[in-house]
FIGU-137320 format. One record per residue (C-alpha): residue number from 1; x, y, z. Coordinates in Angstrom, 3 decimals. Layout:
N
+------+----------+----------+----------+
: mifi :        u :        v :        w :
+------+----------+----------+----------+
:  NUM :        X :        Y :        Z :
...
+------+----------+----------+----------+
# end
This chain:
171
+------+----------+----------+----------+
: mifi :        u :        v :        w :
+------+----------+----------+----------+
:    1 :  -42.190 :   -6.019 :   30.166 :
:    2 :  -41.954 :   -5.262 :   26.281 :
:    3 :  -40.549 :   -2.067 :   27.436 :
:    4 :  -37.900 :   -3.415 :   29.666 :
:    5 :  -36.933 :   -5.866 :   26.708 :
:    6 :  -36.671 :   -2.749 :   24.121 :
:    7 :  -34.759 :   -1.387 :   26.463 :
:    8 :  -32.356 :   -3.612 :   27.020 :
:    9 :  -31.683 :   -4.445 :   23.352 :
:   10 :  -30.779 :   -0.942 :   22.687 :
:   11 :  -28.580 :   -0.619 :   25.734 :
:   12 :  -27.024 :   -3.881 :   24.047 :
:   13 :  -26.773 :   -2.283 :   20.874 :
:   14 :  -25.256 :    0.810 :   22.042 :
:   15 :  -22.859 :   -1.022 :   24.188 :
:   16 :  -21.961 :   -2.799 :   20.751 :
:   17 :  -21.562 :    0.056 :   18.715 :
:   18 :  -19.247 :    1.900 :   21.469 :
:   19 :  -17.045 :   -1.424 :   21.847 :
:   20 :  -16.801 :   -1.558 :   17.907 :
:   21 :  -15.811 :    2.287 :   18.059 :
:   22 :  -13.297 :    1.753 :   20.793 :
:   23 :  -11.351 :   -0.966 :   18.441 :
:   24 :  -11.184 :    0.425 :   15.416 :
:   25 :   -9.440 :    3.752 :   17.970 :
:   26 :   -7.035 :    1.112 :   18.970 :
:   27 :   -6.034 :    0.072 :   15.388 :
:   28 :   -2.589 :    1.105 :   14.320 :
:   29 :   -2.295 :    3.361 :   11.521 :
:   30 :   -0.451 :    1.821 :    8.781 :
:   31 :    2.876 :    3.921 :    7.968 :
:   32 :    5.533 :    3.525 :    5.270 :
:   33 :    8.776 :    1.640 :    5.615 :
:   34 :   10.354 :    1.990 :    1.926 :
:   35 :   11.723 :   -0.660 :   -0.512 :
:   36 :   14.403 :   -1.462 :    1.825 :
:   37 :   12.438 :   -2.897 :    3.936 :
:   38 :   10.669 :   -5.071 :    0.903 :
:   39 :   13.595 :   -6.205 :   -0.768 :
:   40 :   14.714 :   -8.210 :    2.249 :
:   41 :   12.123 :  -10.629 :    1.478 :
:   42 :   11.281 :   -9.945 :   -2.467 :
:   43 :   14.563 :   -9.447 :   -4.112 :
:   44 :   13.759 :  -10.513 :   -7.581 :
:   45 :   10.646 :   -7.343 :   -7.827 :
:   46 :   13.305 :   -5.106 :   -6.304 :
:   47 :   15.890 :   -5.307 :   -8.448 :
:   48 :   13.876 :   -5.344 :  -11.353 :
:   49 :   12.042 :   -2.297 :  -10.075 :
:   50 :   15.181 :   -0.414 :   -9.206 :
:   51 :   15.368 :   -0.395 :  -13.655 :
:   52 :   12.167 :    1.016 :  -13.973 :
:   53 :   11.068 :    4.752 :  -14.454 :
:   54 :    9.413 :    4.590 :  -10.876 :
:   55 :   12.526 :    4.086 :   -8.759 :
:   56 :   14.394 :    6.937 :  -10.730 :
:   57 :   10.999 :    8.972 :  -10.729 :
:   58 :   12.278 :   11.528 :   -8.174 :
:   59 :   15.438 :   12.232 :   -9.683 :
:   60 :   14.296 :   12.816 :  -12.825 :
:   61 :   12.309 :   16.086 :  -11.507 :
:   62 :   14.356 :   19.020 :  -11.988 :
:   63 :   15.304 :   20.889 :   -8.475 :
:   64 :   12.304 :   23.614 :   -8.581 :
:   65 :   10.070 :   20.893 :   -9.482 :
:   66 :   11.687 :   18.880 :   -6.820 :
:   67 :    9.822 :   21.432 :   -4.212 :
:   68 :    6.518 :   21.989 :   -5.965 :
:   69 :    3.699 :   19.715 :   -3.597 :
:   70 :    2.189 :   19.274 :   -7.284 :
:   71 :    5.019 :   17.386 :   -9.012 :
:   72 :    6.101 :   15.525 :   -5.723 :
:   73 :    2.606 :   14.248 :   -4.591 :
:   74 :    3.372 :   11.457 :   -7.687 :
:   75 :    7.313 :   11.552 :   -7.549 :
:   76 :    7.852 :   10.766 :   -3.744 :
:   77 :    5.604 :    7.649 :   -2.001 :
:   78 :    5.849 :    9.367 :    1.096 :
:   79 :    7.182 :    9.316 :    4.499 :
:   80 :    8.179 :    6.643 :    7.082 :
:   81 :    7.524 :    7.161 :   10.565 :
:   82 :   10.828 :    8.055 :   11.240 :
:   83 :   10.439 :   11.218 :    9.005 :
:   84 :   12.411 :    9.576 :    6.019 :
:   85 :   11.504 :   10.727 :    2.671 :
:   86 :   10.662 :    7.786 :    0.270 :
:   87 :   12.264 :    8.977 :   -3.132 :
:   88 :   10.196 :    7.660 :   -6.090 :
:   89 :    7.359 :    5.505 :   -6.712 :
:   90 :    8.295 :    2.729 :   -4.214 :
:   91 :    6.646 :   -0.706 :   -3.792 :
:   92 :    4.285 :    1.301 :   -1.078 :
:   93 :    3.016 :    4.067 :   -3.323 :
:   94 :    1.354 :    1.442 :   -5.342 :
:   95 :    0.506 :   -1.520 :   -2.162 :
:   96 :   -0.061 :    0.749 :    0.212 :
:   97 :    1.894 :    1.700 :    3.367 :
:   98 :    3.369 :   -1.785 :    4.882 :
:   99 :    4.015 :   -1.691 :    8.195 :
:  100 :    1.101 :   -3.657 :    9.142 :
:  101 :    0.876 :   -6.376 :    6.439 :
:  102 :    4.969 :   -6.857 :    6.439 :
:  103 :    5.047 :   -8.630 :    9.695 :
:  104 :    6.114 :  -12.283 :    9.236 :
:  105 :    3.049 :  -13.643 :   10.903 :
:  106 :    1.056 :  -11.879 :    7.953 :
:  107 :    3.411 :  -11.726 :    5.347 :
:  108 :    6.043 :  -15.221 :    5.406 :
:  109 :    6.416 :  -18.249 :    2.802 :
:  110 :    4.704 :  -20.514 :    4.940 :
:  111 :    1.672 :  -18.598 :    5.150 :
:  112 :    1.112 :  -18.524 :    1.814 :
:  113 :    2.412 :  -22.324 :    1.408 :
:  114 :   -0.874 :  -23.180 :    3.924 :
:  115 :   -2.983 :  -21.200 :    2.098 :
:  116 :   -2.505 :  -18.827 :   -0.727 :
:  117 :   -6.081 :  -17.225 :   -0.841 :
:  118 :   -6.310 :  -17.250 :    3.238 :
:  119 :   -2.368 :  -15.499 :    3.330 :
:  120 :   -3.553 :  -12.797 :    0.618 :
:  121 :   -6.916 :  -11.955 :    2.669 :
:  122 :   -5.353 :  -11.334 :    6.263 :
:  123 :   -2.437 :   -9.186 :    3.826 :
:  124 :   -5.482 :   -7.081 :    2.560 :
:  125 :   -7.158 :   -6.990 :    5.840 :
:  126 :   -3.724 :   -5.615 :    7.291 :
:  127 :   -3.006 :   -3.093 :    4.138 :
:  128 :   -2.191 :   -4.427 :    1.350 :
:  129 :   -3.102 :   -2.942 :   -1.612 :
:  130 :   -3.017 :   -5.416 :   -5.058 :
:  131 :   -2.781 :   -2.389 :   -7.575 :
:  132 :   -5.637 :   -1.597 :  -10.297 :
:  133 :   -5.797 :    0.595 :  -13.082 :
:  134 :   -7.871 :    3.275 :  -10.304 :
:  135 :   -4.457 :    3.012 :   -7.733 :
:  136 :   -2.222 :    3.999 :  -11.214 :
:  137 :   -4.426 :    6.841 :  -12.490 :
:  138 :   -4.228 :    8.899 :   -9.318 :
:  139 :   -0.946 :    9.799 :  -10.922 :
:  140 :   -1.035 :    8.515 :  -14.452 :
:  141 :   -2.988 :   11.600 :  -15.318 :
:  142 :   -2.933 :   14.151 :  -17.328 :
:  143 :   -3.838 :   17.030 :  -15.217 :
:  144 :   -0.338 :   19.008 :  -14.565 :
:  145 :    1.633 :   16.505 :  -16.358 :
:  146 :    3.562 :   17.702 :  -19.482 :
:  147 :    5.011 :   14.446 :  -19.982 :
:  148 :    1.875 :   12.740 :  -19.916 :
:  149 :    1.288 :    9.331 :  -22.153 :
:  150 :   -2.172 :    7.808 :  -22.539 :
:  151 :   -2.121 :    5.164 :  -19.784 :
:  152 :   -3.208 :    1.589 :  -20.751 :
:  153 :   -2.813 :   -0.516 :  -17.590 :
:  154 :   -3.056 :   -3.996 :  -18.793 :
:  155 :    0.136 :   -2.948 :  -21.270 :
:  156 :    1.763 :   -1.407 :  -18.083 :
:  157 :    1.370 :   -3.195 :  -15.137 :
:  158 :    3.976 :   -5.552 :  -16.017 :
:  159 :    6.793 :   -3.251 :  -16.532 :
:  160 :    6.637 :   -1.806 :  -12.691 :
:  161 :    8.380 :   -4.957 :  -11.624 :
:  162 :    9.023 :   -8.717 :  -12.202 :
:  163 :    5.401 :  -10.062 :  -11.461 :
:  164 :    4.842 :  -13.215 :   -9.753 :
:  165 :    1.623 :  -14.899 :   -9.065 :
:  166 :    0.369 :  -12.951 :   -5.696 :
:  167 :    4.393 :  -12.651 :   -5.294 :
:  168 :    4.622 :  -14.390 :   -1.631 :
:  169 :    7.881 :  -13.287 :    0.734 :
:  170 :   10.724 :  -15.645 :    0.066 :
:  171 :   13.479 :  -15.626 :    2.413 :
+------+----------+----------+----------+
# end
């Protein structure tokens, strides 16, 4: 009988473990949609970030840097589904890719209205990344950078764009 039980309860477990594998499978994988896409909803960071060093940080590389994987892995946030190249340190390079947490029933005025701390968990749980001095210095660094300046985050943080207390979507 204790044998039977055992049994059971690790068929039970491995069922679990199999189910849990099988979701996390069916998860999307969160891919870029650019500042575009933000600024429909947060205007004010936008245009204050479009007269910052990040959204000219492409352009600024000169056309053979422009190709080398080292100088672009900072200068580009990446690539939208589509295939779209993201010029310059966009809102995603630093929150992460949004095409799961931009979705109005994550990210809308009204769901941070009911709840401000509830809102900013299911945006984290969906993607969102709320930038520290770690997500900077992956390219704030001084390896292959000749331009480098000693990084101080707490002076910095607020010249990346107009900050706003957990800055929730107006429309």
């Amino acid at each position: 009988m204790k044998k039977l039980a055992l049994f059971a309860v690790m068929v039970l477990a491995l069922v679990a473990l199999v189910a849990g594998y099988v979701v996390a499978q069916d998860k999307p994988k969160p891919t870029y949609v650019g500042a575009d896409k933000c600024k429909t909803c947060h205007k004010d960071q936008h245009a204050s970030w479009l007269e910052t060093k990040h959204a000219k940080a492409f352009s600024v590389l000169k056309p053979e840097e422009q190709k080398k994987p080292e100088c672009v892995k900072c200068h580009i946030t990446g690539e939208t589904a589509e295939k779209v190249t993201l010029e310059g340190v966009q809102c995603e390079a630093c929150h992460g890719p949004g095409s799961e947490y931009k979705k109005p029933t994550i990210m809308s005025k009204s769901k941070f209205a009911a709840g401000k701390e509830a809102a900013l968990k299911a945006a984290k749980d969906a993607g969102l990344v709320i930038p520290t001095a770690e997500v900077c210095v992956k390219c704030h660094t001084k390896e292959g950078n000749a331009n480098f300046k000693e990084f101080d985050f707490e002076k910095r943080k607020g010249l990346v764009h107009k900050m706003t207390a957990a800055a929730p979507a107006t429309k």
